[in-house]
N, C-alpha and C positions, 0 to 999 in steps of 0.2 A: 458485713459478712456475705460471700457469695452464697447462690442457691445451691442446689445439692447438683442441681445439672454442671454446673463450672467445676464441681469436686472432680478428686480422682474417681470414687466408686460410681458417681452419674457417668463419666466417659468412658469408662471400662464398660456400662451396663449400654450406654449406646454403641460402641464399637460392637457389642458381642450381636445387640440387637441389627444393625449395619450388617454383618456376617451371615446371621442365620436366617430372616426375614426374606432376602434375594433365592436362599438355598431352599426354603419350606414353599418356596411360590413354584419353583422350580421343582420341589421331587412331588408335588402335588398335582403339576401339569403333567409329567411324564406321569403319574400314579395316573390319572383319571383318562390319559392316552391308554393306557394296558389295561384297563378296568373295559373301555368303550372295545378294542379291538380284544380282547380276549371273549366280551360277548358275544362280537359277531362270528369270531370264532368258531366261538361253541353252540351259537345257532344255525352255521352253515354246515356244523360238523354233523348237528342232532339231526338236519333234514337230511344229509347223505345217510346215515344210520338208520333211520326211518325210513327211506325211500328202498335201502338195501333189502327190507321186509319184504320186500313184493316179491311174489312166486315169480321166479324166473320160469319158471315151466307153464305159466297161467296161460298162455295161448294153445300150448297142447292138452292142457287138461281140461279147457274150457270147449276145445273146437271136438277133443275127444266125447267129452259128455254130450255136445249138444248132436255130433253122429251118431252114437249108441240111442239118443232119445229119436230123432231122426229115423234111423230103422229100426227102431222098436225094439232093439236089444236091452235100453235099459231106459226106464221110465226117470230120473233123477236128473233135474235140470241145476247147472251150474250156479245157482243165486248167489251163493253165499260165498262162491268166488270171486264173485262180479263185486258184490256185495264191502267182503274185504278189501277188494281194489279200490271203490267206491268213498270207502273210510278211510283208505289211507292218503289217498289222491285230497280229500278234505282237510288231514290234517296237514299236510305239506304245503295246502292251497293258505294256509292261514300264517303258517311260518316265515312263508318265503318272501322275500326281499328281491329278488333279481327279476329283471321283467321279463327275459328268457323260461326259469326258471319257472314263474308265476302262469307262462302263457303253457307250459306243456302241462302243468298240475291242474291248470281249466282244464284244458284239452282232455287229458284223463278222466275227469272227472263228467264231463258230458258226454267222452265214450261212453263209459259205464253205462250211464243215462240213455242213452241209447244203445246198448248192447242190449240192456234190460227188456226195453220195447218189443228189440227187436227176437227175443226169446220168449216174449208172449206172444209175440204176433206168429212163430213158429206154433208154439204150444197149441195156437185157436185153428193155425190152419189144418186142413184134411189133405192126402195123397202126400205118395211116397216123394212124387216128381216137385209138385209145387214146394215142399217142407225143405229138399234139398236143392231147389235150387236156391228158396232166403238163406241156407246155409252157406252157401256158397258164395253169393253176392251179397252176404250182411254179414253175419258173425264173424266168418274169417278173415273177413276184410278189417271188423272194427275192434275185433284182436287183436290182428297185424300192429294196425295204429295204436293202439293203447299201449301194451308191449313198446313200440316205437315211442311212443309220447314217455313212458315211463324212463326210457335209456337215455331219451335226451334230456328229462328233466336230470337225471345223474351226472350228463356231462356237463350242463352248466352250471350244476351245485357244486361239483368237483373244479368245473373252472374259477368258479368263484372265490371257493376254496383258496386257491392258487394266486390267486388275485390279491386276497387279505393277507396269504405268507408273502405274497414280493411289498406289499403295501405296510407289514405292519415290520418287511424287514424293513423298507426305507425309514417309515417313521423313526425305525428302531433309531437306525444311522443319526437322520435329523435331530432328532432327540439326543444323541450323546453327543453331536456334535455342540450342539443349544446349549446342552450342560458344560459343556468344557470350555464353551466362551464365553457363559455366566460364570461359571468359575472361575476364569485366567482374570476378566472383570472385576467381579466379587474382592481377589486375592489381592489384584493390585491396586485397589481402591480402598479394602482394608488396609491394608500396608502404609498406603499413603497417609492413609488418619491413624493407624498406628504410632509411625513414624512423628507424626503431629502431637499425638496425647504426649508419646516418650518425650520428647523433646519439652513440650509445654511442662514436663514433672523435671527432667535431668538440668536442665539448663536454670532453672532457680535454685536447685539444689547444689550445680554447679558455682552460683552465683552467690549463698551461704557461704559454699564451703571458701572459695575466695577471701570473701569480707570476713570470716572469722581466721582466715590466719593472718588477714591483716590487721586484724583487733589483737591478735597473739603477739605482732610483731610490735605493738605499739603505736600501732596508725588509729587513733581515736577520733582523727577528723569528719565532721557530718559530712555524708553519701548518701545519695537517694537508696529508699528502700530497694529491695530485690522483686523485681515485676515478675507474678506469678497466679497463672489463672485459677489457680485452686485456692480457694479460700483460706486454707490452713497454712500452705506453704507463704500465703502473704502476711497474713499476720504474725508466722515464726519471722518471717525478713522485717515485717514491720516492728516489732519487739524486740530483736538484734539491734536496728538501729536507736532504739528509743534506751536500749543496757549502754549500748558503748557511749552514745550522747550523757548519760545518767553516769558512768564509769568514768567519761573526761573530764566533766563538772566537778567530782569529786577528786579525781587526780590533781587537779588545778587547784580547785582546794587544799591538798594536800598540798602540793607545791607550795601554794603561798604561808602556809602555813610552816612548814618549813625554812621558806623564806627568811620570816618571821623569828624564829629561831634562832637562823642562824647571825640576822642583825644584834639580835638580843645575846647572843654568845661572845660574838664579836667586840661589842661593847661593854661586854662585862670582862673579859682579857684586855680588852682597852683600861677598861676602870683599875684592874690589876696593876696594868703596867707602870700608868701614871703617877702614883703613889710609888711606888720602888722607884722612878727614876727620880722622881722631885726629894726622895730621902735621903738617897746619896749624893744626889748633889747640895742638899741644902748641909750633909751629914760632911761635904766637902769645903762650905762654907765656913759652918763655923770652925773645922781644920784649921782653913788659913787666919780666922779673926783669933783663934787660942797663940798664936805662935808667930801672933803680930804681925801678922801681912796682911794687913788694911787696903792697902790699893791693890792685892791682885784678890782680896776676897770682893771690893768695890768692882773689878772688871770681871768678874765671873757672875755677879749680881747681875750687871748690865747683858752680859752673854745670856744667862737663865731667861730674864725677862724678850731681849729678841729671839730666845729659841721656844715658848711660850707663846710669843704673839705669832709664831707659822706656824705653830703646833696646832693651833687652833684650825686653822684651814676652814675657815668659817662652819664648825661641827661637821665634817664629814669625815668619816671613819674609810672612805677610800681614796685616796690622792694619788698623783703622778710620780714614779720615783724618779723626776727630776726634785719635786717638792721633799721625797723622801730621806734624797740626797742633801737638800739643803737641810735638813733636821739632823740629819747624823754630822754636817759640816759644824753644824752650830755645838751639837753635844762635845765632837771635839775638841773647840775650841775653849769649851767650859772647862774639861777635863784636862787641859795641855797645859791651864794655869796652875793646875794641885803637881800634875804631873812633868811640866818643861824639862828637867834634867833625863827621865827615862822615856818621855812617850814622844815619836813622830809618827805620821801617817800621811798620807798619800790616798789621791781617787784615779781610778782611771773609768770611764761611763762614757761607752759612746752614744751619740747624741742619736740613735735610730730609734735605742729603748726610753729614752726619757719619756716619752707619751701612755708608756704603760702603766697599769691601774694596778695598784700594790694596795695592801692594807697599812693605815697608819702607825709607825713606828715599830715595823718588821727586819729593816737594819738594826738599828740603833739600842733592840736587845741582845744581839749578839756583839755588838762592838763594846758595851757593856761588860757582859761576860767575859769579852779578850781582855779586855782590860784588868779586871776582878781579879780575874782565876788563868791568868798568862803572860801579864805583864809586871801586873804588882809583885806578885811572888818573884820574879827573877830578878829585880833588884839592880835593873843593869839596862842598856839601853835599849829599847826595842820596840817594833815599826808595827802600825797595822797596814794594809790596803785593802781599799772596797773597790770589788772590780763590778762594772754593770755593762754588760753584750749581749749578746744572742750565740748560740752554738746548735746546729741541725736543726735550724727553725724554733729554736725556742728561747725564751729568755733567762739569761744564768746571773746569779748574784752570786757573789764569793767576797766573803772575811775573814783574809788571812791576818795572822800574827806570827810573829815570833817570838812568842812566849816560852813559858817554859815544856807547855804541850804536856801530852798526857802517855801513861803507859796502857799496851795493848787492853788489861783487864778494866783501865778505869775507862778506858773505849769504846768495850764492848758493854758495859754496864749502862754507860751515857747514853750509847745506840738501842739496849734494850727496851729502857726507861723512855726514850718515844715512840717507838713502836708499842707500849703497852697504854702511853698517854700518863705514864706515869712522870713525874720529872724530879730529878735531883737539883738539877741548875733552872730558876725560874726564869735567865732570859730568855736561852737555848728553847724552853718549853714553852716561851709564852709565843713565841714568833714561829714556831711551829704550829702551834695549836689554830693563829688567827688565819695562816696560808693555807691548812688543811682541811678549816673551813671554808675558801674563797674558792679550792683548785681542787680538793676533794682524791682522786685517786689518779689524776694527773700532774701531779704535785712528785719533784724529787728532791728530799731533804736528805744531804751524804755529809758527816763529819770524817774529818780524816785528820789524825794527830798523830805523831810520835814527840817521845817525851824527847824534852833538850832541844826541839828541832821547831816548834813552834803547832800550831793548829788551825785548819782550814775548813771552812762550813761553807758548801756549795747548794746552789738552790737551782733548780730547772721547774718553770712553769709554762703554760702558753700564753702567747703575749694576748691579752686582753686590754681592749679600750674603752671599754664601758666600766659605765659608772655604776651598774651594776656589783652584787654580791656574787 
């Protein structure tokens, strides 16, 4: 027995495996592409959103307060806007990924650092002049830049931005592309082993159904099993063959047995016959010894014994009706001595069917019967002939008389009585019985009589040479 991989459900389970294995590598790859680009995403997006925090106004408000501190209008120095610049420039400095991006978020972040300095070194200085001129040539300047550092760090957070949508469009592209050529792949190489499994299931199945209507028609001869990679489907083909091998053993059997049979049936309408015909003529013997014809009951004595020594045909029950013929030549001859004044006959056989294989003494109950029951009754002169030809390929025997023949109803009674296997006339039935044994439903037995006009029994079989039953 195969393993379960050669089964149908193993190759269905790796086909499906073949299909979906190529497809989960694939929407895994494109998954952990969208997972990687949708984070950078959403960290280029979170540092634009974050960097958007910063006071757009911080250089006027910062340059503002540190003038008001500057001329003494308001004592309140800007820290804690420097401060929040300071934190935010930190947290962007820790996010960012672009070296652009990275270099203006230091930058801010050491402005700061130095804006800071530079508002305490205000705060410690004295005079109006000296305070505003570090105003002037410090703060404002390192506002300016801060402000400046902060916009460019936006534009290249937003270029970058920009960058991941043309990038994660390409991918996108790339990606369905990759998909669609793993799948045109995938489809046609499933297909191809599809196409493979079906075939490896259809074509032994195919190859069953063949060989079983060949076993239907009567083809019992051994054929290799039906090659088939599935386990099940070899051993149904291997099992088919080992029924129909098992099925012609026992047909043969049957046949011979049959055979058997029909020897033994044969022989037993032979053992029938022999005895009625040895009775009548022994039953014609003493006829002529009662009424004192010694020498033609002597020459019929002599005739009996050489129609006895061919009768014999050394024990076989199938002879040639040339030999067949010499057996009804002989009976006649018996019978011509009781009957000389009323009985002639006549042969005509031509010499193509002499080789044919008849059963023994298949004439000779019918000339029998003519004689009995068509000749003796009419009391008056009258002929048989035995014809042996062929007609539309087949072989015809005919024993005509002109007897006294029979009327329609005793015709059809005689025609019934063998078609039922029943018989009123035992020779009529005995040499039917032993031909429809030998010829079976290719056998044609037709009597044909009208009364006063004599009667004719025609035989069609196929010619057979064998010595066969």
């Amino acid at each position: 027995m195969k393993s379960e991989k050669g089964s149908i459900s193993g190759k269905i389970r790796e086909l499906i495996l073949y299909l979906t294995v190529p497809l989960c590598i694939l929407s895994l790859f494109i998954l952990a592409l969208f997972v990687i680009y949708s984070a950078q995403y959403a960290r280029v997006s979170r540092n634009i959103s974050t960097a958007s925090q910063f006071n757009q106004n911080f250089k006027n408000e910062v340059d503002l307060k540190m003038y008001y501190f500057v001329t003494g209008s308001d004592e309140t120095l800007p820290l804690d806007e420097v401060e929040q610049a300071e934190e935010l420039a930190g947290t962007l400095l820790k996010s960012t990924r672009s070296r652009e991006s990275h270099r203006a978020a230091n930058s801010v972040l050491n402005l700061c650092g130095n804006l800071k300095n530079c508002i305490a070194e205000i705060e410690k200085t004295e005079g109006y002049d000296r305070r505003m001129h570090q105003l002037e040539t410090n703060i404002y300047v390192i506002t300016e830049l801060i402000q400046d550092y902060m916009y460019t760090y936006l534009y290249h957070e937003a270029g970058e931005l920009a960058v991941l949508r043309q990038r994660q469009s390409l991918w996108l592209a790339v990606d369905l592309l990759a998909a669609l050529a793993v799948l045109v792949t995938v489809i046609t190489l499933t297909l191809r082993r599809s196409i493979r499994i079906t075939r490896s299931i259809t074509e032994p199945i195919d190859g069953l159904y063949r060989r079983v209507l060949e076993i239907g028609s009567g083809n019992l001869s051994p054929a290799p099993a039906v090659r088939a990679e599935d386990g099940k489907l070899q051993a149904l083909g291997e099992g088919l063959e080992e029924m129909a091998t098992r099925l012609n053993d026992q047909m043969e059997l049957t046949r011979q047995e049959q055979e058997r049979r029909r020897r033994m049936e044969l022989q037993l309408v032979q053992a029938q016959i022999s005895p009625h015909f040895l009775y009548n003529t022994l039953d014609a013997i003493v006829w002529l010894i009662e009424t004192g014809k010694n020498e033609q009951a002597v020459e019929m004595v002599s005739s009996l014994s050489m129609f006895f020594r061919s009768f014999l045909s050394n024990g076989k029950d199938i002879i040639t009706l040339k030999e067949e013929v010499l057996h009804v030549r002989s009976y006649l001859e018996i019978q011509q001595v009781r009957y000389r004044d009323i009985l002639s006959y006549g042969f005509e056989v031509d010499p193509d069917v002499e080789e044919c294989r008849v059963p023994k003494m298949t004439l000779q109950p019918l000339v029998e019967n003519a004689i009995y029951h068509g000749i003796k009754p009419k009391r008056g002169a009258s002929r048989i002939v035995i014809r042996c030809g062929r007609e539309d390929g087949q072989v015809l025997l005919q024993v005509e008389d002109s007897g006294v023949g029979m009327d329609r109803e005793t015709l059809e009674a005689l025609r019934s009585s063998l078609e039922r296997d029943e018989g009123t006339g035992f020779g009529v039935l005995a040499s039917y019985r032993r031909l429809k044994l030998m010829y079976g439903e290719e056998l044609r037995f037709v009597i044909e009589s009208e009364e006063n006009r004599g009667t004719t029994v025609s035989i069609r079989f196929p010619d057979r040479r064998s010595e066969s039953v």
